[in-house]
C-alpha positions as CSV (number, residue, x, y, z in Angstrom):
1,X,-26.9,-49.3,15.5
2,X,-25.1,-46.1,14.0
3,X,-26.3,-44.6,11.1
4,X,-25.4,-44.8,7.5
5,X,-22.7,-42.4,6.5
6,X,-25.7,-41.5,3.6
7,X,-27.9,-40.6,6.1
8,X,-25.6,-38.8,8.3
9,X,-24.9,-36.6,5.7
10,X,-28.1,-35.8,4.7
11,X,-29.4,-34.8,8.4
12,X,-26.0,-32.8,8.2
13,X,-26.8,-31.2,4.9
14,X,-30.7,-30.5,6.2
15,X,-29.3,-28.6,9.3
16,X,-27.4,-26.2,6.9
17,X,-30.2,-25.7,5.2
18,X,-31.7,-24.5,7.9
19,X,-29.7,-22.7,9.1
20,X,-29.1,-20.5,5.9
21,X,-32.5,-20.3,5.6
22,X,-33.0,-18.8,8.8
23,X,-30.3,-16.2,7.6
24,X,-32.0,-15.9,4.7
25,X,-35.6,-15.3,5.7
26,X,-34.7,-14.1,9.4
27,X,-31.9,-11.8,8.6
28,X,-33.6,-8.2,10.2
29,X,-35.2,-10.3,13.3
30,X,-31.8,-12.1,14.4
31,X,-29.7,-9.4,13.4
32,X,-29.5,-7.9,17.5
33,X,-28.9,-11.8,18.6
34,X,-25.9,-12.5,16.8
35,X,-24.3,-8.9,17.0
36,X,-25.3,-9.5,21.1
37,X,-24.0,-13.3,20.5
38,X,-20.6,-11.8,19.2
39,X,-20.0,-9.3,21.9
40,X,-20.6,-12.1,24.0
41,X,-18.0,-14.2,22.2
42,X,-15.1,-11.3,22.1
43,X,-15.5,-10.5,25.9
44,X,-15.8,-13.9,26.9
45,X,-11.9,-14.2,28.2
46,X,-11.9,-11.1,30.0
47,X,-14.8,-12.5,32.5
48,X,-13.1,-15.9,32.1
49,X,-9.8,-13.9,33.5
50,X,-11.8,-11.9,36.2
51,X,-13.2,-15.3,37.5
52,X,-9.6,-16.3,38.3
53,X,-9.0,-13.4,39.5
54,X,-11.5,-14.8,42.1
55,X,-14.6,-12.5,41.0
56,X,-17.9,-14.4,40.3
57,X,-19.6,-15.2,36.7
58,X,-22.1,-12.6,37.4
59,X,-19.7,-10.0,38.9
60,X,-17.7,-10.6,36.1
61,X,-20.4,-10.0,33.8
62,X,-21.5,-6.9,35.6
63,X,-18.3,-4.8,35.6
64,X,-17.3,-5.9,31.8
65,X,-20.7,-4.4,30.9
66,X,-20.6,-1.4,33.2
67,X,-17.4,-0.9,31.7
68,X,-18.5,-1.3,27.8
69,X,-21.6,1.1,28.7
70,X,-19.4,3.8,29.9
71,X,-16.6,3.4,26.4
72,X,-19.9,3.5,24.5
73,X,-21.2,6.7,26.4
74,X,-17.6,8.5,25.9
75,X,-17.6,7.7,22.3
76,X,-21.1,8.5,21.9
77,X,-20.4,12.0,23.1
78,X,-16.8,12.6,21.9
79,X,-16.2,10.6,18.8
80,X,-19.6,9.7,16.9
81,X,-20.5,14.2,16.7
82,X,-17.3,14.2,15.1
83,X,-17.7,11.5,12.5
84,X,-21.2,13.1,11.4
85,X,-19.8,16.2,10.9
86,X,-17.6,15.5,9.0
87,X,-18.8,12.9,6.6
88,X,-21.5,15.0,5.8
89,X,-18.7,18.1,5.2
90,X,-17.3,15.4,2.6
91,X,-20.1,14.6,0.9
92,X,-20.7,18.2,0.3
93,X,-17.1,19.2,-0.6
94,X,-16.8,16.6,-2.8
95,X,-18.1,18.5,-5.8
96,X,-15.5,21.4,-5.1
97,X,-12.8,18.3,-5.0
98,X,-14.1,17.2,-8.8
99,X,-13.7,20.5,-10.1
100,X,-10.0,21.4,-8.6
101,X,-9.4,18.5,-10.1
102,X,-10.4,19.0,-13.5
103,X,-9.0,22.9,-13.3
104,X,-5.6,20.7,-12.3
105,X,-5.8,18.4,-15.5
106,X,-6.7,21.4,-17.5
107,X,-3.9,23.3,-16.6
108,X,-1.4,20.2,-17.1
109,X,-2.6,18.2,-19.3
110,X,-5.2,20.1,-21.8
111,X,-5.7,17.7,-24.4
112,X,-6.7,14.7,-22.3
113,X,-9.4,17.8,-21.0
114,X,-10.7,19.1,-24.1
115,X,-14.3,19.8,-24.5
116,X,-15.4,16.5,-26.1
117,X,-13.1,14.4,-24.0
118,X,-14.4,11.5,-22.7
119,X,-12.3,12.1,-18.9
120,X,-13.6,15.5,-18.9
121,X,-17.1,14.7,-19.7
122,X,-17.2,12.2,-17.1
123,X,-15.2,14.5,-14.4
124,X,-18.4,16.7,-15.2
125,X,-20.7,14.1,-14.9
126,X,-19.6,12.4,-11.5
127,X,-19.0,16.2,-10.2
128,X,-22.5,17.2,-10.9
129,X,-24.0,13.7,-9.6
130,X,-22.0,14.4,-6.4
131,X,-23.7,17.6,-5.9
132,X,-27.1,16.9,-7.0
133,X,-27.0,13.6,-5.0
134,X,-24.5,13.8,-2.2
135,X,-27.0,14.4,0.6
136,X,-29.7,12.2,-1.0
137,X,-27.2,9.1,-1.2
138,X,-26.3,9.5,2.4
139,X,-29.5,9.7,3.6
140,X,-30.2,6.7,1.7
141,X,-27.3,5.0,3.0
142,X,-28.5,5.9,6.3
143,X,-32.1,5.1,6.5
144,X,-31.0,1.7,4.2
145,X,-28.7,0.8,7.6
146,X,-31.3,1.1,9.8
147,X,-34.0,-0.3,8.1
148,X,-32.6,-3.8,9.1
149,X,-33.9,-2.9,12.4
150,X,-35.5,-0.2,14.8
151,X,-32.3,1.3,15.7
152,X,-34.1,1.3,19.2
153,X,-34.7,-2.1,19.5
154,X,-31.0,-2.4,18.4
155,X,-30.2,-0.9,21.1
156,X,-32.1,-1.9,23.7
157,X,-32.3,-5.6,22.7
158,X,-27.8,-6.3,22.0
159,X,-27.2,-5.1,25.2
160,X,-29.6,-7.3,26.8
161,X,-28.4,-10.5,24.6
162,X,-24.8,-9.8,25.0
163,X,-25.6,-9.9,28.6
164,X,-27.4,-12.5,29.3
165,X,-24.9,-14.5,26.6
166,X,-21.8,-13.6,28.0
167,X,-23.3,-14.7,31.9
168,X,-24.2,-18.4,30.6
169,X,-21.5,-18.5,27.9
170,X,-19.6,-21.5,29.8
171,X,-23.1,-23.4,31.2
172,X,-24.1,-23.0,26.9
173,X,-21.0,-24.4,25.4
174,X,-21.4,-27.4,27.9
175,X,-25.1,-27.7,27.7
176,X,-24.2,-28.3,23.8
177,X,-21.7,-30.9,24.7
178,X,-24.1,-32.8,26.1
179,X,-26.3,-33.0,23.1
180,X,-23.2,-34.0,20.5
181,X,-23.6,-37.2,18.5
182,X,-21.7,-39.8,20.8
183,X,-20.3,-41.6,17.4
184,X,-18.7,-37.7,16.6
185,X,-18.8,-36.3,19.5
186,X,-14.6,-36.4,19.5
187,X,-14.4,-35.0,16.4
188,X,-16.7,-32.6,16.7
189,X,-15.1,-31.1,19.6
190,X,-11.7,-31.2,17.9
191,X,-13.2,-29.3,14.8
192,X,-15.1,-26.3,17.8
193,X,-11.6,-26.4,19.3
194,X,-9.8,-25.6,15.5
195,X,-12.7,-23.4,14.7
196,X,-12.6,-21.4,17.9
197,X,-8.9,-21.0,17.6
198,X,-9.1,-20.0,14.3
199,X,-12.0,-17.1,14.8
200,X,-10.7,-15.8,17.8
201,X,-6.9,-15.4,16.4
202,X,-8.9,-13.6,13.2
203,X,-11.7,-11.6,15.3
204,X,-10.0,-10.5,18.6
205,X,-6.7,-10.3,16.9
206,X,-7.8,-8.1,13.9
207,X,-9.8,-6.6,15.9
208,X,-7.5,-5.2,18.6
209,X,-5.4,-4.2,15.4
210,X,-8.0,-2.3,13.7
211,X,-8.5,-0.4,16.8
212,X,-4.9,0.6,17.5
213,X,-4.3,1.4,13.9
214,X,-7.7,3.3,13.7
215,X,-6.8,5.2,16.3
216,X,-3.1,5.7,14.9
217,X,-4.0,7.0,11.6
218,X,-7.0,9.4,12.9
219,X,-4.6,11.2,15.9
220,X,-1.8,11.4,12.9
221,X,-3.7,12.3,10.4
222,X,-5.3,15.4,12.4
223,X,-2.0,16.0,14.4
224,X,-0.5,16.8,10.8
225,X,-3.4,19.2,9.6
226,X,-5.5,17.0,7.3
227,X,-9.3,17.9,6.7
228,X,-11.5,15.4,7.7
229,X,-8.1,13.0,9.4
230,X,-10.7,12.0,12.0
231,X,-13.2,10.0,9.3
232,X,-10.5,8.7,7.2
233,X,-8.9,6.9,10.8
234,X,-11.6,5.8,11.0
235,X,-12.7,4.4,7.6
236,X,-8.8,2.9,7.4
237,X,-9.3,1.3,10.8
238,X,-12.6,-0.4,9.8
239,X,-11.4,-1.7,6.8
240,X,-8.4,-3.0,8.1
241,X,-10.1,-5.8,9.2
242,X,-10.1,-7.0,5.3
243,X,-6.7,-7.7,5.1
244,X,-4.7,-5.3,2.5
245,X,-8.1,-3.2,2.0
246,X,-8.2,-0.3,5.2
247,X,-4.7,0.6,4.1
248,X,-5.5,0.9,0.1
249,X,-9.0,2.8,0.4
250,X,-7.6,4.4,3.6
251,X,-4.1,5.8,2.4
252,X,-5.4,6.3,-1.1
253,X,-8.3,9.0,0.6
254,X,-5.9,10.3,2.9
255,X,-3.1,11.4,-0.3
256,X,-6.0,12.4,-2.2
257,X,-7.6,14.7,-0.2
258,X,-3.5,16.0,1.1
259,X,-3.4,17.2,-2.8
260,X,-6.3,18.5,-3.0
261,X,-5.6,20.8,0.5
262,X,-2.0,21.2,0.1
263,X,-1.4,21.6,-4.1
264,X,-0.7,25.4,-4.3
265,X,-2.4,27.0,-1.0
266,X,-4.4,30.1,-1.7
267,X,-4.9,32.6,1.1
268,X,-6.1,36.3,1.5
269,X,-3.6,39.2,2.6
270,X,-4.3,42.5,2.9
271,X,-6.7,42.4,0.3
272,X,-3.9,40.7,-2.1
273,X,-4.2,37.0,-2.7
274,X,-1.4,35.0,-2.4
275,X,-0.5,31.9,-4.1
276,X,2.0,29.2,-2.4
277,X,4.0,26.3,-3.8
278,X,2.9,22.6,-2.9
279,X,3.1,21.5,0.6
280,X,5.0,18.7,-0.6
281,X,6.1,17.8,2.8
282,X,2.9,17.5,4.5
283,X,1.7,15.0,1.7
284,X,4.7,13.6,1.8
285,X,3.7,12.7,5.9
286,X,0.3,12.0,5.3
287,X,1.8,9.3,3.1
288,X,4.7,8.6,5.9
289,X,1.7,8.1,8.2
290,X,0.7,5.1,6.2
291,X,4.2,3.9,5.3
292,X,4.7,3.4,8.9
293,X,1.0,2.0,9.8
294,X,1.8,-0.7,7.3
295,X,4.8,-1.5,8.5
296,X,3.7,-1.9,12.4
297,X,0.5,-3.7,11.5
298,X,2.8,-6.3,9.2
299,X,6.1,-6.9,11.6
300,X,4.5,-6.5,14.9
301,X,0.6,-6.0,15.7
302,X,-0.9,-8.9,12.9
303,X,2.1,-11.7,14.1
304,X,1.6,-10.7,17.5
305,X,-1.9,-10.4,17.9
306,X,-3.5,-12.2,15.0
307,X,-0.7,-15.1,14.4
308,X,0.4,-16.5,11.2
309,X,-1.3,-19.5,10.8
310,X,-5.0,-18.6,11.1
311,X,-5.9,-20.2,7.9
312,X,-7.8,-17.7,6.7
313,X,-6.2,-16.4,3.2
314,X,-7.1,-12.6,1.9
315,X,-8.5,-14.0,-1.1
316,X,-10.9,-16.4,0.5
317,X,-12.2,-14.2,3.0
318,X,-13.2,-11.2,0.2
319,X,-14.8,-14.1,-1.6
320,X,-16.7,-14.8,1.6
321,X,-17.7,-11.1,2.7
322,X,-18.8,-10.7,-1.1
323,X,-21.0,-13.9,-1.7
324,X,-22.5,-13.6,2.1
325,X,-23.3,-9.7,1.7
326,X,-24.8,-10.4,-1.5
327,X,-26.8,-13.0,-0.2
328,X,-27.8,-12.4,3.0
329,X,-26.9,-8.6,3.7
330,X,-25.5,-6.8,6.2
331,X,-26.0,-9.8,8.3
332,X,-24.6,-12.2,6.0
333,X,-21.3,-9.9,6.1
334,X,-21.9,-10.3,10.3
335,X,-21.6,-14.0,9.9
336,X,-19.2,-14.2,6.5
337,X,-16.4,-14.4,9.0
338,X,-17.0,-17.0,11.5
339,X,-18.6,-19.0,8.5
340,X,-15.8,-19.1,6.0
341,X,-13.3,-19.7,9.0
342,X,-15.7,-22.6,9.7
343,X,-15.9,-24.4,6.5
344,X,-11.9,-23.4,6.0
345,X,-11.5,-26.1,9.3
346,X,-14.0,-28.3,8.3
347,X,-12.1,-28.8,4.6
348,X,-8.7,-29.3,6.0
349,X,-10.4,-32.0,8.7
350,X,-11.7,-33.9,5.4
351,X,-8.6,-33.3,3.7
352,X,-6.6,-34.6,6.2
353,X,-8.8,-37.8,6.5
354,X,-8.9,-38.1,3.0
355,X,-4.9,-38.8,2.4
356,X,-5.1,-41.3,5.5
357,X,-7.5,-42.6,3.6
358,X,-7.3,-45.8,1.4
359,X,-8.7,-44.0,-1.7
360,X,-5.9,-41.3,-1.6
361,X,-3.3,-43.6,-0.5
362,X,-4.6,-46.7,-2.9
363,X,-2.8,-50.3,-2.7
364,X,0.5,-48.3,-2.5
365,X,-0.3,-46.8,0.7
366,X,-0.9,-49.8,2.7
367,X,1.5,-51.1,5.0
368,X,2.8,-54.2,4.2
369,X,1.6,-57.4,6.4
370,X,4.7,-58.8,7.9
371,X,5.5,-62.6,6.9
372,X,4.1,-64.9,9.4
């Protein structure tokens, strides 16, 4: 005898329970699990197309980590030096950056800089936090991102998981097949299959574009002079994976910091100093950079490798990144993703069984019963 649809849904309801719990009060154990479970996940169709290829599951397994280990080593010693260099160089020039800036508005516009003004007063004040605080705040940030974890264990232990995940991915996902509700089991698969279409057009394709346009803006950025080009990439790249954001933040640091190094260039001659006019046209391709960035990432890279019908909308997914990072941290964020791309498929499947449904359609909706 099948359940009540009452009961169903509370045995549903208690397993998400759970399961936010277990975010909730697990958080810093499982974080290693479900970054290893998400490698896994991503790299799961390159060993599915190196067993075609006629390689076994575990050779597969073996050259896609051999081959991550040795990316990982190359950016460890070419890219990562880089990064720390100069965010820190940032975080201390930043102060210097607040005060050209307020000499900039004083010489243009001195009465929104006079002495009791409220921009100039807090010009002074974010200046002065900057430089009292600068190093302090990054070492906080730091030491905040590893306390989640031993960045050791981190280490050690999402290598391992990804591993051993990505080797027993395909036994897994039919292991849990077996153990589907037979009442839902068809459904159930049918929402995986939506829900796995959906995350992998989202993760893998947004993915594959953050790292292209990453790498675009940081080889640009330094190819055309720009102090610190290599962290803003970067920074734009990351944040390109919230739609509209990377490009924003990223190409609002980028101009910013192309005024600050290219407004009226001083340099030393002789013993003379010289002053030169803006460098309007190397802002004006730091901004070009960005132009065409957007442009690729909107007409090419996101329809070709994302897709248009992901049914994920900006909107919802900031709403999910910012409830599940303010709930559950930096591994709520981890999971925001998957989660909200989740419930998005779930809430269309109950939609769409709601309007076949006799209290959508009402007395209306029926089909008429031929005359006998």
């Amino acid at each position: 005898m099948a359940l009540s649809t009452g009961t169903q849904a509370k045995y549903w309801t208690i397993a998400a329970g759970v399961f936010f719990l277990a975010l909730w009060y697990l958080g810093d154990v499982i974080l290693p699990f479900i970054l290893g479970s998400a490698i896994a996940y991503f790299l799961d169709p390159v060993a599915d197309r190196l067993e075609t290829m006629g390689c076994s599951r575990a050779l597969a397994t073996t050259i896609i980590t051999l081959s991550a280990i040795l990316i990982f080593v190359i950016l460890l010693l070419a890219v990562v030096p880089a990064l720390v260099n100069q965010t820190i160089a940032l975080v201390n020039i930043a102060p210097t950056l607040f005060t050209d800036l307020q000499t900039f508005l004083t010489d243009r516009f001195p009465s929104l800089m006079e002495e009791d003004s409220v921009i100039r007063q807090s010009l002074y004040s974010l200046g002065e936090a900057i430089k009292s605080r600068g190093g302090a705040l990054a070492g906080t940030i730091l030491s905040s991102a590893m306390s989640f974890v031993n960045i050791l264990v981190l280490l050690v232990v999402t290598p391992v998981v990804a591993f051993y995940m990505l080797l027993d991915w395909d036994r897994m996902v039919a292991s849990i097949d077996t153990i589907l509700p037979r009442d839902h089991a068809p459904a159930i698969r049918q929402l995986a299959h939506e829900i796995d279409v959906t995350i992998a057009s989202f993760i893998r394709g947004m993915g594959t574009v953050s790292l292209i346009l990453g790498g675009y803006y940081a080889l640009a950025l330094m190819a055309v002079g720009l102090s610190f080009g290599l962290l803003i990439g970067a920074i734009a790249g990351i944040l390109t994976f919230i739609p509209y954001i990377g490009a924003l933040i990223g190409g609002g640091l980028a101009i910013g910091l192309a005024l600050f190094q290219y407004w009226g260039a001083i340099e030393g001659l002789d013993g003379d100093t010289v002053t030169y006019a803006t460098d309007w046209f190397r802002i004006a391709l730091v901004a070009g950079i960005f132009v065409i960035g957007q442009m690729a990432e909107g007409n090419v890279l996101t329809p070709k490798l994302v897709g248009e019908s992901i049914g994920l909308h900006p909107v919802w997914l900031l709403f999910a990144l910012s409830a599940f990072g303010a709930l559950f941290g930096f591994v709520g964020m981890l999971v925001a993703v998957p989660v909200a791309a989740s419930i998005g498929v779930v809430i269309r499947f109950f939609l769409h069984r709601y309007k076949d449904g006799r209290l959508y359609q009402g007395v209306a909706g029926k089909a008429e019963t031929p005359d006998e």
